[in-house]
N, C-alpha and C positions, 0 to 999 in steps of 0.2 A: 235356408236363407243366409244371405253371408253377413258374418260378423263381422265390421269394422273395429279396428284398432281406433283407441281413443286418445285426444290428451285434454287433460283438465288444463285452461285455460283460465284464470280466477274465477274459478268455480265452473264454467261451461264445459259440456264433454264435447270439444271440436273431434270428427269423424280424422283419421286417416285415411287420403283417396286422392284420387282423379277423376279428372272427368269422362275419362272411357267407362271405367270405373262405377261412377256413376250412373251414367245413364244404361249402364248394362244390368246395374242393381235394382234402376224402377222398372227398365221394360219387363227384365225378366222373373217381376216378384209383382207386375204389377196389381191384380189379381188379391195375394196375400196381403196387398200394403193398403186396398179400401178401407176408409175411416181413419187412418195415419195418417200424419202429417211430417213435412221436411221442414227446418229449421236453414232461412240460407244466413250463416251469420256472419258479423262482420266486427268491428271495434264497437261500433256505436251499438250494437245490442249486447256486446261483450260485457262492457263496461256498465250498461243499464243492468243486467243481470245479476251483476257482483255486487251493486247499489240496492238493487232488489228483489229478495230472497223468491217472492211469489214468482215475478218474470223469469227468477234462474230455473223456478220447478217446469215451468211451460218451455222453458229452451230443452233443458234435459230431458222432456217427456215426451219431446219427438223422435218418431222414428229412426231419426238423426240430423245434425245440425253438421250441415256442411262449411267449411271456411270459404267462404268468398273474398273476403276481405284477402291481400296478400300478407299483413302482416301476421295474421294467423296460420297462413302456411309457414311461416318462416321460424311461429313457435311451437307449431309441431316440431321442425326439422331442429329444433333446438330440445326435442325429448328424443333425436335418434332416430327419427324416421324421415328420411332422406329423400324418399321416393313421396315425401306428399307435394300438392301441390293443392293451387288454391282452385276454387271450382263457382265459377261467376254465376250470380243468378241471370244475368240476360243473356250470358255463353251456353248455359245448361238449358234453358228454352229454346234457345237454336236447334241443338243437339235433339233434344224430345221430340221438336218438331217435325225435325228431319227422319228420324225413326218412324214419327208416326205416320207419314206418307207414306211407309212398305208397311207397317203394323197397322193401320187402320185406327189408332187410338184417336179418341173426340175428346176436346177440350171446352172448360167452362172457365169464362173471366170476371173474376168479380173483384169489385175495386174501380179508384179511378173515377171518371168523369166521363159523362155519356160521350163527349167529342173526342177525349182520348180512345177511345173504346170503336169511336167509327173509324179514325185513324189508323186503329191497331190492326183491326178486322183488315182493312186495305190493305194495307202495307204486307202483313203477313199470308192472305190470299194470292197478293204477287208475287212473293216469294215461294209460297207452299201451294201450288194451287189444289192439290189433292186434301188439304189440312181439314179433316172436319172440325169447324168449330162447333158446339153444341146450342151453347148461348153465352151471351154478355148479359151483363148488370152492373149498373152503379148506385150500391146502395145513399141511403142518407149520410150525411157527415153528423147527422146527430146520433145521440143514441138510439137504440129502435124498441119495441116495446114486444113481447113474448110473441104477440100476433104477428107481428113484420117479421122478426125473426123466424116464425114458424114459417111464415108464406116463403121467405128465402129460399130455406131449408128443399119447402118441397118445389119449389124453381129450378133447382139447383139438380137436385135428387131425377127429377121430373125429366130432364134433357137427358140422361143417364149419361153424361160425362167419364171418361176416364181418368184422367187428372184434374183438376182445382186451380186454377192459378189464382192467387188471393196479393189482390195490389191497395191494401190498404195503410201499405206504411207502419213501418218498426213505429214504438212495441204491439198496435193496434193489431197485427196481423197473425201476430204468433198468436197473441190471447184469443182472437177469436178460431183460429182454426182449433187452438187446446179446448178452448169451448164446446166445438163443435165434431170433436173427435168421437167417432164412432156412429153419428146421425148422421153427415156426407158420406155418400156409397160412390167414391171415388180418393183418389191419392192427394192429395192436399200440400200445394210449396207457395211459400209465402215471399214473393220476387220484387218488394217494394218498389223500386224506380225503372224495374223492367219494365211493364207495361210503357212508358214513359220514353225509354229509348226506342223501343220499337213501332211504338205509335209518331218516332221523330219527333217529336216535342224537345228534348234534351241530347245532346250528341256523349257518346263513348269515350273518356282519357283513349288518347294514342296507346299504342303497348307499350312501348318504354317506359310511358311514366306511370302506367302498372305494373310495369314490372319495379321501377321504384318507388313502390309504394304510394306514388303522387295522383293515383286518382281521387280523391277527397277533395284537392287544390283545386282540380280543373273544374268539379262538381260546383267548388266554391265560387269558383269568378263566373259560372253561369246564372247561379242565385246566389249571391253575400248575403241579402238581407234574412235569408230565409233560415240558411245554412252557418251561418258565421259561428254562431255561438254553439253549435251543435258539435262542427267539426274542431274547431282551435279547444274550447273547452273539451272536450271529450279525448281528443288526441292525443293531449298531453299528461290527460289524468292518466290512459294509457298506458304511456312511456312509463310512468310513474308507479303504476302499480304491477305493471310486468317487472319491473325492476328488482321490487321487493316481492312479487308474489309470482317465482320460477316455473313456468308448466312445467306440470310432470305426465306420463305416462299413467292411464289406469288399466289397470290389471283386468285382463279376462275373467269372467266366473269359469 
């Protein structure tokens, strides 16, 4: 299975990669990588991580934590690795999806809100019409009690899915898939406001202003009240502690 080059990122081991890259490493490990989980991370789990030592053990303990975010590509290529690029989570659903029309691979959605979840089903049937989906669920927004969780589990386990897609939102999504590592017998990637774009609920920043780092802003003028404090506080603690705290490169064993 191939080793990704890493860089610590205040304290996160962000993956060096692409997304060819990528999605060549889950089809062709897919198998290997049941009960694993992907990390898609960004500034706002970055910075949550480095504020909190439990959340940082759940980022590192994924299979790998890919950069979505661009300014995390941009502090890879600031430890030397030139060739990274940033690897979007509702880019990287595309791609899987697209694979899995010739690979046959079934997919499970959990997360999200039962009308996101019909929207999503739609939308992604007309684009994929070969796409097995397995099943959808939208758990409680409450906590759930060992029985609810158990019935999940075997919900989940039960459709035999090959991948996970888990939309319940940074940091709720990484915790529960670290949770739940090694009881789902499928690949597990936690794609927070994917289900959200592709169910059309939320529209995508243009490329340009991904590629200047300005999708945050456009996220923001769709929701300010929800988002404001999130992204302006978070962004600039950011700037602030990449500042003083340089990614560097970690070393292979």
């Amino acid at each position: 299975m191939k080793e990704f080059d890493k860089c610590n990122i205040l304290g996160v081991h962000i993956a060096v990669t692409t997304m060819q890259e990528m999605v060549d490493f889950l089809c062709d490990n897919e198998e290997e990588l049941r009960g694993k989980y992907v990390c898609v991370s960004n500034v706002h789990t970055t910075v949550t991580a480095y504020e909190d030592k439990v959340y940082r053990k759940v980022q590192n303990n994924a299979i790998v934590a890919i950069p979505d975010g661009k300014p995390l590509e941009l502090a890879c290529k600031r430890c030397g690795y030139k060739q990274a690029r940033r690897v979007a989570g509702p880019d990287l659903m595309l791609e899987i999806f697209a694979a899995s029309e010739k690979k046959g691979y079934s997919h499970f959605f959990y997360g999200s809100t039962d009308e996101t979840l019909e929207c999503l089903k739609k939308n992604l049937l007309e684009k994929y019409p070969k796409l097995k989906i397995a099943g959808m669920y939208s758990p409680p927004f409450t906590k759930q009690s060992e029985e609810d969780d158990a019935e999940d589990i075997a919900r989940i386990n039960g459709a035999k899915p090959d991948f996970v897609w888990v939309g319940l939102g940074a940091p709720k999504q990484e915790i529960w898939m670290y949770e739940h590592r090694d009881k789902i017998n499928a690949v597990m990637l936690g794609v927070g406001a994917g289900f959200d774009y592709h169910a059309g609920k939320i529209k995508r920043a243009p490329k340009w202003a991904q590629e200047l780092c300005l999708e945050w802003l456009f996220r923001l003028i769709q929701d300010p009240k929800r988002l404001w404090k999130r992204y302006v506080s978070t962004n600039l603690k950011y700037l602030r502690l990449i500042a003083a705290h340089k990614p560097s490169r970690i070393e292979k064993k």
